[in-house]
C-alpha positions in Angstrom: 89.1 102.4 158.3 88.4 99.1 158.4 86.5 98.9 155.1 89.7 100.6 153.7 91.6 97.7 154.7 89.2 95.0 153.7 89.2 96.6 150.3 93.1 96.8 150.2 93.3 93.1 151.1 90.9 92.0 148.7 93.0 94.3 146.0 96.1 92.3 146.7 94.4 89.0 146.9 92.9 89.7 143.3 96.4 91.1 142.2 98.6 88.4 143.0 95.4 85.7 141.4 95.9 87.9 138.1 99.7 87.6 138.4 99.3 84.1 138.8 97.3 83.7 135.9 99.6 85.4 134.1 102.5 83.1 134.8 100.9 79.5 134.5 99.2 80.6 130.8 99.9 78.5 129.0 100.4 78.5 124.8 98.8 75.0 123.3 101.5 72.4 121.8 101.4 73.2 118.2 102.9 69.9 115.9 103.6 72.3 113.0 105.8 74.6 114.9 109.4 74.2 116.3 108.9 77.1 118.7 108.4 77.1 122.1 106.3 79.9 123.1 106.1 79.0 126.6 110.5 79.6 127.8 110.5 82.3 125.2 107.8 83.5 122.6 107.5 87.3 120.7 105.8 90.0 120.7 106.1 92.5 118.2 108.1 92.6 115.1 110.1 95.8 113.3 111.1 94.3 109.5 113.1 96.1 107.7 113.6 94.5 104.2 114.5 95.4 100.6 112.6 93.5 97.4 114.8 92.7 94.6 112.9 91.6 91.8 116.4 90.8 90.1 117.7 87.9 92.0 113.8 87.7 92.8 114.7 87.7 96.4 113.7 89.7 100.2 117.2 90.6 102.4 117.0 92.3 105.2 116.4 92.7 108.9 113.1 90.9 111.2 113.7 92.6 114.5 111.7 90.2 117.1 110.5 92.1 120.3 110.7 89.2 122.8 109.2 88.1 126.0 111.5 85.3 128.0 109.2 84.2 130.1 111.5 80.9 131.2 114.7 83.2 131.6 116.3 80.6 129.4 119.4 80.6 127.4 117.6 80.1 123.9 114.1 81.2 121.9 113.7 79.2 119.0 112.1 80.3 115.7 111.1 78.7 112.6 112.8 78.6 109.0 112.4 77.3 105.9 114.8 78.1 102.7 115.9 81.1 104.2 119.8 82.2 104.4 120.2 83.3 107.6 123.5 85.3 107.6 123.8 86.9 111.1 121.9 87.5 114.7 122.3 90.4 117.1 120.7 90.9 120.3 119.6 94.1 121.6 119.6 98.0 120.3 123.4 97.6 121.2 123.4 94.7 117.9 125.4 92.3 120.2 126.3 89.3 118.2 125.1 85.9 119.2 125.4 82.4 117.9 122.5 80.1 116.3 122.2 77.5 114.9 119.7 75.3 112.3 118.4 71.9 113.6 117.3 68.9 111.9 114.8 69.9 108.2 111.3 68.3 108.7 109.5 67.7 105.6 107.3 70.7 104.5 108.1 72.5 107.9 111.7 73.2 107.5 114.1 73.8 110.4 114.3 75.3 113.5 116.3 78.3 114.3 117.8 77.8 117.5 119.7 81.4 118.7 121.2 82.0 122.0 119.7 84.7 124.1 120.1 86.0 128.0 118.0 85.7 130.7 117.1 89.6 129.6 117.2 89.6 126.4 114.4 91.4 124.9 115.2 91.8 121.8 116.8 89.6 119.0 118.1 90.7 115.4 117.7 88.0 112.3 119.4 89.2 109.0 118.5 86.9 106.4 117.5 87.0 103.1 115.0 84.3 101.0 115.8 81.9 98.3 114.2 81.0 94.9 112.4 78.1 97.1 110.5 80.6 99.1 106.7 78.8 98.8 105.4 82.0 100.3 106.2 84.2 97.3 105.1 84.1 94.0 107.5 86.0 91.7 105.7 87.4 88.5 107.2 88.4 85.0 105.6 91.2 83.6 104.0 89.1 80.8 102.2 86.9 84.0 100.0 90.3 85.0 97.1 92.1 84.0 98.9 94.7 82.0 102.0 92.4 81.3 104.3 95.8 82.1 106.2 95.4 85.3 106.5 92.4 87.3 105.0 91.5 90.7 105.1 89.9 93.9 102.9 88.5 96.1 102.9 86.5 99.8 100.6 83.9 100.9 101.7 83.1 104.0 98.3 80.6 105.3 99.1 77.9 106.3 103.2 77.2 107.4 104.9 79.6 104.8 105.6 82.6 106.1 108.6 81.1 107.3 109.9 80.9 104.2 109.8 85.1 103.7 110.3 85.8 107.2 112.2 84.0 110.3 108.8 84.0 112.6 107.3 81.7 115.4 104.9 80.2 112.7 102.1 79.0 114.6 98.1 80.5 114.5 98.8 80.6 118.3 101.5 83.2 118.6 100.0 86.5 117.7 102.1 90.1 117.4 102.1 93.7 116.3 104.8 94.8 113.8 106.0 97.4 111.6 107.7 97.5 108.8 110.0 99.2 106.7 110.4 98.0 102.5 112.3 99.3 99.8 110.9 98.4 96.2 112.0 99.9 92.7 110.8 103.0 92.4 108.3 102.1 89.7 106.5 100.3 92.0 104.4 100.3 94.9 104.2 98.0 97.7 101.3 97.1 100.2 100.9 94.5 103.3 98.7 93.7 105.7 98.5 96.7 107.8 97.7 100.4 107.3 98.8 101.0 103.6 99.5 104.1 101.3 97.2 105.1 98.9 99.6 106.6 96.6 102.7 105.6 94.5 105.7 107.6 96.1 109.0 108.5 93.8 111.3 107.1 97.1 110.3 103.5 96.2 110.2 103.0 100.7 107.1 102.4 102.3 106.6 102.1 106.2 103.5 99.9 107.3 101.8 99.7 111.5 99.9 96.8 112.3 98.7 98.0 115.7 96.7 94.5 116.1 98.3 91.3 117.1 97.7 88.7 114.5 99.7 85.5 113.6 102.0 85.3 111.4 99.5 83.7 108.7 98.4 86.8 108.1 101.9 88.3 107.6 101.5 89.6 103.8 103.3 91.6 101.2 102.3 92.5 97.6 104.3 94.9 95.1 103.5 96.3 91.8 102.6 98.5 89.5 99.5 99.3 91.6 96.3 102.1 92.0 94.1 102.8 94.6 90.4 104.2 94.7 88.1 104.6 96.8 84.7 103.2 97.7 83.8 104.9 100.9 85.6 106.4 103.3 86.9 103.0 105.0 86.7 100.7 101.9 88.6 100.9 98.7 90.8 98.5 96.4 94.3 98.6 95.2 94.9 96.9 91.2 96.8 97.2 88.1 95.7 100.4 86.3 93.8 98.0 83.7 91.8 96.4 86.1 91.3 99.4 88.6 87.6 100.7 87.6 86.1 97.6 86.7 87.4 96.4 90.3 86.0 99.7 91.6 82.6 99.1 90.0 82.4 95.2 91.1 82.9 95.9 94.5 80.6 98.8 94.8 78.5 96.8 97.7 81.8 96.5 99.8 81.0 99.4 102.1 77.2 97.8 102.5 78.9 95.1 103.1 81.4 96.0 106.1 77.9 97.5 107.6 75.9 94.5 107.6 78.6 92.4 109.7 78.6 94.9 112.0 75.0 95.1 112.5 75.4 91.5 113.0 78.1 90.8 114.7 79.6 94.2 116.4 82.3 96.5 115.2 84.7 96.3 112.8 87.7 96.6 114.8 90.5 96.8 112.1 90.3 100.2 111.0 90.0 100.4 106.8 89.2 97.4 105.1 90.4 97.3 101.4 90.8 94.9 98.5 93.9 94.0 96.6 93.0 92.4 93.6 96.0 90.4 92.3 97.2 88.6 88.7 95.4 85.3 87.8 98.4 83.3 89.8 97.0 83.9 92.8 96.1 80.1 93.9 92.9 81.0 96.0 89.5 82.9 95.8 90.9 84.9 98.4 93.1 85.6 101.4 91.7 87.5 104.6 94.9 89.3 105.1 94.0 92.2 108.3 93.5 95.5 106.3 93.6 94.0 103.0 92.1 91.4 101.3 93.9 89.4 98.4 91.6 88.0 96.0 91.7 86.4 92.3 90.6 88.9 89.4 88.1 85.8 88.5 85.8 87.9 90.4 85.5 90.9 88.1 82.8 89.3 85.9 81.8 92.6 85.7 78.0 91.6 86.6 79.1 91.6 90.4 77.4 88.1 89.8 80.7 86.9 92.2 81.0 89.3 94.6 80.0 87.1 97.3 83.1 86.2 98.0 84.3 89.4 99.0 81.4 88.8 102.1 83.3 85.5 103.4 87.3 87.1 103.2 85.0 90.0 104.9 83.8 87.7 107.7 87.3 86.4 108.5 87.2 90.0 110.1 85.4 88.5 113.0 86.1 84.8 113.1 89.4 83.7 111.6 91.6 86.8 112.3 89.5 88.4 115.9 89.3 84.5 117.0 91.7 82.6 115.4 92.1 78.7 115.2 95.1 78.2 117.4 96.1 74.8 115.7 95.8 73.9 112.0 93.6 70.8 113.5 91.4 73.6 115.1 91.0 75.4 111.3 86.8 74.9 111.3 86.9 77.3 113.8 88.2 79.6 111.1 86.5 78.6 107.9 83.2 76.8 109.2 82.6 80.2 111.1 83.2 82.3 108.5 81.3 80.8 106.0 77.8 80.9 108.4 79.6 84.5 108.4 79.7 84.9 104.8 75.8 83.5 104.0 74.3 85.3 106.8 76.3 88.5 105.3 75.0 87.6 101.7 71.2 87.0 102.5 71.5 90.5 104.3 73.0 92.0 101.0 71.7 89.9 98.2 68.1 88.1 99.3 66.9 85.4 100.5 66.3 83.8 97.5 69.9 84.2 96.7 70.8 82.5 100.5 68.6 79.5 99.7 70.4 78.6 96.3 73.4 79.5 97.8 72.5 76.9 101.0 71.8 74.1 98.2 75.4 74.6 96.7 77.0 74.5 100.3 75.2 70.8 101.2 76.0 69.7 97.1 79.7 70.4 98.1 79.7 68.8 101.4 78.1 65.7 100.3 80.5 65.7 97.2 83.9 66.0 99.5 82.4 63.1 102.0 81.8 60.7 99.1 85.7 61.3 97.8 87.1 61.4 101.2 84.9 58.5 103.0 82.3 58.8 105.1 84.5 57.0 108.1 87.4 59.0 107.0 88.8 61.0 110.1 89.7 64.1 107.9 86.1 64.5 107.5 85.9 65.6 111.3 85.4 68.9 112.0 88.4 68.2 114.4 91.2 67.1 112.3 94.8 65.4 113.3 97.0 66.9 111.1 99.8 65.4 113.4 103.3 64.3 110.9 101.6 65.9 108.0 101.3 69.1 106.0 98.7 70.5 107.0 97.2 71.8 104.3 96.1 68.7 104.1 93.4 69.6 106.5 92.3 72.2 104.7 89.6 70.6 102.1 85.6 72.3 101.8 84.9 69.8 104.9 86.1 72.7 107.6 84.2 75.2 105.7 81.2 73.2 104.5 80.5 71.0 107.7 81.0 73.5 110.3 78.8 76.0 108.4 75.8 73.3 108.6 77.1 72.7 112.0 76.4 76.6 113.1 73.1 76.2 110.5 71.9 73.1 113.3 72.6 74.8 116.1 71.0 78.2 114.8 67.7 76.3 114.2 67.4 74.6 117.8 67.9 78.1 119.6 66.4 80.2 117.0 68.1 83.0 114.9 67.8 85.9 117.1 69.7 84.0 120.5 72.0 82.3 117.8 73.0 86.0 117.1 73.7 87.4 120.3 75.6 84.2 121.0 77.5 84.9 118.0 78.5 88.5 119.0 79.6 87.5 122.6 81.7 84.8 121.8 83.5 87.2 119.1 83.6 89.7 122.1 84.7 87.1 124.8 88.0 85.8 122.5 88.8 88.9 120.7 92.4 89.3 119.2 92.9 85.5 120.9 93.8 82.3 119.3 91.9 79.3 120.6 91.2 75.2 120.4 88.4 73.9 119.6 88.2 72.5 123.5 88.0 75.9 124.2 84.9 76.8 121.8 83.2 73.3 123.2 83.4 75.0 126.9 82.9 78.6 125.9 79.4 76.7 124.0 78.3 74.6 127.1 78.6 77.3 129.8 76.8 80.0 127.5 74.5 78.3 125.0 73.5 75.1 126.3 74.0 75.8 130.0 73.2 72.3 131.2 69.9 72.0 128.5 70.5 67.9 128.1 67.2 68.2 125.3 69.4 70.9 124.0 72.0 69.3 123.6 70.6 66.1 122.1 68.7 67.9 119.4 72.5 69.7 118.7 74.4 66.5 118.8 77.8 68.6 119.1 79.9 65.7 120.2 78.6 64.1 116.7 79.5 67.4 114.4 82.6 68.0 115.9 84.8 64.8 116.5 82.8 62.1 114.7 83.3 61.5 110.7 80.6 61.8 108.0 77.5 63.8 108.2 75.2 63.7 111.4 72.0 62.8 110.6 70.5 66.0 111.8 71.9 68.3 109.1 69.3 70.3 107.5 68.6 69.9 104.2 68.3 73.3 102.1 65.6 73.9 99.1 65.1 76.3 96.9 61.9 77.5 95.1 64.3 78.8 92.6 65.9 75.8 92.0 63.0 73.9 91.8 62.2 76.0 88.4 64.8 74.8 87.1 64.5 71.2 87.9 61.1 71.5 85.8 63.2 73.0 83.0 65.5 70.0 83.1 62.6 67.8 82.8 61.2 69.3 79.4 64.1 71.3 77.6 65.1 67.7 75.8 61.3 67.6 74.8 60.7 71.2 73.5 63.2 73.9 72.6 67.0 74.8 74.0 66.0 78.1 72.5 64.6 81.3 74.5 66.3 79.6 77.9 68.5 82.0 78.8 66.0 84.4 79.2 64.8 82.5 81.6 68.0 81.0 83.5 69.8 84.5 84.3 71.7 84.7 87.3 75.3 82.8 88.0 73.1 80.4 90.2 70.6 79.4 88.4 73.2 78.7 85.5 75.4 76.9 87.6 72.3 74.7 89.1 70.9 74.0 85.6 75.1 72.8 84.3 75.2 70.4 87.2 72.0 68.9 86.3 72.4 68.6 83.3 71.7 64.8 81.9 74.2 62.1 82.6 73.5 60.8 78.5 73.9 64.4 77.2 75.0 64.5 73.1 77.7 66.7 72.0 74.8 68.1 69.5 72.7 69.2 72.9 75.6 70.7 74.0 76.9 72.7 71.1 72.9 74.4 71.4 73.0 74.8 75.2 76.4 77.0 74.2 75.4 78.5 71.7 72.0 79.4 73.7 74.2 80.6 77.0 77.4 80.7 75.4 79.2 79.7 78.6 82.4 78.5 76.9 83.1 82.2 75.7 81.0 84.7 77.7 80.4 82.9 81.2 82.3 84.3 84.4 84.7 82.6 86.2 82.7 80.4 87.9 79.9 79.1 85.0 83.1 78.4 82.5 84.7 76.3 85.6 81.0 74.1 86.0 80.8 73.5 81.9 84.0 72.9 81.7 83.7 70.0 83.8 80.6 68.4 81.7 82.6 69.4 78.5 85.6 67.0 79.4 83.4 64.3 80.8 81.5 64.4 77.8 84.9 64.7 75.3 82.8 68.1 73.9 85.8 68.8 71.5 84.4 72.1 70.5 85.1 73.7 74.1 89.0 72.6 74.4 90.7 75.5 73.3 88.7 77.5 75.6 89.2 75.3 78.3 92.4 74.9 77.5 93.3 78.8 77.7 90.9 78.8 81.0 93.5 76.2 82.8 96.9 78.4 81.2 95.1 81.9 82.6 94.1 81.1 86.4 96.1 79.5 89.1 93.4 78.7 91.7 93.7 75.2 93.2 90.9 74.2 94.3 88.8 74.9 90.5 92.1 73.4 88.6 92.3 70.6 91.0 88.0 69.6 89.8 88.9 69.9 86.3 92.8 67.9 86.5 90.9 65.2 88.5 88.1 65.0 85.7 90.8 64.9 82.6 92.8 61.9 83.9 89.8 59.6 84.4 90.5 58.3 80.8 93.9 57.8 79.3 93.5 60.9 76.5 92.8 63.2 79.1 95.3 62.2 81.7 98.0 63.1 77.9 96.1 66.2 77.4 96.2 67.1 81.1 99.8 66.6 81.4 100.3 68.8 78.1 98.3 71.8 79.8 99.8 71.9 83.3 103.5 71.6 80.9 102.6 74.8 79.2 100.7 76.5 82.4 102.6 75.2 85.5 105.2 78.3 84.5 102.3 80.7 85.8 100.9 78.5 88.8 101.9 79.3 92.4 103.9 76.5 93.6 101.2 75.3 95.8 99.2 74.7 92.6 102.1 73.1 91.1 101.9 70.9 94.2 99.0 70.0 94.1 98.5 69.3 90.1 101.7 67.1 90.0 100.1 65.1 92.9 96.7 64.2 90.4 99.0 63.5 87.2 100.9 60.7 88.8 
């Protein structure tokens, strides 16, 4: 008996501890948010919404499963364009009052509604406007097959709000389901479990059984296919593009396999591919379930398909762990890409992971000369405090916190780097956290008190200092080497016969960024007509020459490059070539010209973004 009641007391001392930390959790202040997740914050979401490609608008109903923690008179949400017509509370549809507070550039306004100390659930009817940032209305002459037309969400990093009335911060996650009616000629898909057929009802119902913030809320809709690459992999496209997407991503199931070897199960049940028209403004979005990506992929050498392994690795760190401020986004992207390489050199080679590691420091170096080397945005921890904060989202997050993990991996060694890796996916699963909270989660379980450790590491110095630390390892590659002894002779001996020696999208790329500063348009007309890269290179060659052809006013390339700026709507490859055209006065006319005739087919983001550079 007495054990009995030493076990019973120790049961209710640990109860009423758990209970306690229940109540005093606390959700981090989050600058780009107007909500207040810790009086009232959701839980789960049941949408209900109809998609008229007409007035190119959403309407419908976002039912928000509460929890009122405060037992306060109000929860507040966030908005931005939307027409909000009417709020109920409860399955009883009780109407209550709201009201919209003061617009804060780029974030919108709040959406202050009036709730009971047991209210548990509130109804938002609303419908969005023509100013919706999140969705990217497409004419049927902006797609693949230029048919039917098309719409797609991109909700990373404050726009969901603008489709749906949400608590719009990376540290609020929920479940949801959904209901959406689409013409019937169409077929819609979101980031959640998805149908693998057309229906003839035009309604499709979706379950996201997995909390995930409301960046990762996601809706596409079009004339769409599905196949199959193994029986948890596949991709959705226009019927034009369906095989050759089919046959690019044939490694996609290898793929999922490695990261799981690597880095423990894939906990999000199917994971498929949605490849979407050229106005997509990214390489790719990590919606859960269903990866958006740009059809600048399908080269159709899968020479690109590496990008599929770092929307792949937001699997584990980005969308399991999640950044739970935009300031804290490395803990997203710098993760993901270590992710991504370690995935590629599993899949692809070491040889292949080297080149790619030379790229990665080229890019990082590049980005630290624009920004500044004292410039605080070049912190892994950015302030992003007052701005938008896609300002904070340059290749410094991405670049700079993969040589971070690359640093830390080479003072423990590969195989405890691992294991690390694993448990700290394991230990923060399906949570949003700071980077505070990685810097103690690292100390307690990696460093453990190691002060030569920890001075070979230099983490203070990676994480909240500017520039580069001076431990960052420089990468080389044998391959690249070859090449640099190329460079050295081709002027001397013949253009001729090169190409069978430079093959793969690396090697090309390498030898177009080295190419020599006092090249002649006639050395360049025979390097394209040796590697014709202004007509027959992928996505990514085309994008490197194209940068030496406007520096270097090679007139014979314009209409391709031209046609290459009109066709693709991602920022980041339209943003090198804008900023390289309005060096000189001509190219600053011709640039404005070309974003006149293309911005029609850019997402606004891009349009952003461009405008900015042509001032």
């Amino acid at each position: 008996m007495k054990k009995l009641i030493t076990l019973c007391f120790l049961s209710t001392i640990l109860s009423c501890q758990k209970k306690e930390a229940i109540a005093t959790h606390q959700f981090v202040k989050d600058e780009h948010s107007f909500s207040k997740p810790n009086d009232a914050v959701v839980k789960h979401l049941d949408l209900d919404i109809k998609v008229d490609f007409e007035s190119q608008s959403i309407s419908g109903k976002a039912t928000w499963t509460i929890d009122n923690t405060s037992k306060g008179k109000e929860i507040i949400f966030d908005e931005n364009t939307l027409n909000i017509t009417k709020v109920t509370l409860g399955d009883e549809e009780k109407e209550t009052k709201f009201s919209l507070g003061d617009e804060l550039e780029f974030h919108g306004k709040p959406l202050n509604i009036q709730i009971e100390p047991n209210t548990t659930k509130v109804n938002i009817y609303y419908n969005t406007t023509k100013d919706a940032v999140a969705l990217q209305w497409l004419k049927p002459e902006q797609t693949a097959d230029k048919k039917k037309p098309f719409l797609f969400s991109q909700g990373q990093s404050i726009w969901s709000r603008t489709w749906i009335p949400c608590q719009d911060s990376p540290s609020i996650r929920f479940t949801y389901n959904a209901k959406v009616t689409v013409p019937k000629d169409l077929m819609a898909v979101m980031s959640a479990t998805n149908s693998h057929q057309k229906n003839d009802t035009g309604i499709y119902t979706f379950k996201q059984d997995k909390a995930i913030p409301s960046y990762l809320m996601a809706i596409a809709v079009g004339d769409l296919q599905f196949k199959s690459i193994d029986n948890r992999t596949g991709v959705y496209a226009e019927p034009s593009q369906i095989d050759k997407a089919r046959w690019e991503f044939a490694e996609l199931g290898k793929m999922v396999q490695v990261a799981e070897k690597l880095y423990g199960p894939y906990r999000w049940g199917r994971y498929d591919v949605l490849v979407l028209p050229p106005s997509f403004p990214y390489g790719g979005m990590e919606n859960p379930n269903l990866t958006f990506l740009t059809p600048g992929v399908l080269a159709g050498d899968r020479s690109l398909t590496s990008l599929l392994a770092h929307e792949l690795g937001h699997s584990w760190s980005g969308n399991l762990v999640t950044n739970a401020t935009w300031d804290d986004i490395w803990l997203n992207e710098g993760f993901t890409t270590y992710v991504e390489h370690r995935i590629g050199e599993a899949v692809f080679g070491v040889n292949e992971a080297k080149m790619q590691d030379v790229f990665s420091r080229k890019v990082l170096n590049q980005n630290i000369e624009e920004y500044g080397k004292t410039n605080p945005d070049t912190r892994l921890k950015v302030n992003t405090a007052g701005r938008n904060p896609d300002d904070g989202l340059s290749d410094i997050p991405y670049e700079k916190g993969y040589a971070f993990l690359q640093t830390i991996e080479a003072a423990v060694g590969r195989e405890k780097m691992d294991a690390f890796l694993k448990d700290y996916f394991n230990a923060h699963a399906f949570q949003s956290i700071t980077t505070e909270d990685f810097v103690k989660y690292f100390k307690e379980n990696l460093l453990k008190n190691d002060d030569p450790l920890a001075n070979k590491i230099k983490l203070d110095e990676w994480i909240y200092q500017p520039g580069i630390p001076s431990n960052i390892i420089v990468p080389i590659s044998k391959d690249f080497n070859t090449i640099d002894s190329i460079q050295a002779t081709w002027r001397k001996t013949s253009i001729k016969g090169l190409s069978n020696i430079i093959k793969s999208t690396n090697e090309k790329q390498y030898f177009i960024d080295h190419l020599p500063e006092d090249i002649t348009s006639k050395e360049m007309t025979d390097l394209d007509t040796e590697f014709h890269f202004s007509d027959k290179g992928n996505f990514v060659i085309k994008r490197q020459w194209f940068v030496i052809a406007i520096k270097h006013q090679y007139q014979p390339a314009y209409s391709a490059i031209e046609a290459f700026m009109i066709a693709t709507s991602r920022t980041g490859s339209l943003q090198t070539l804008y900023k390289e055209m309005v060096k000189t006065p001509q190219g600053k006319l011709w640039a404005k010209s070309i974003f006149e005739k293309a911005k029609s087919g850019y997402h606004l983001t891009t349009v952003q973004s461009v405008a900015g550079i042509l001032k």
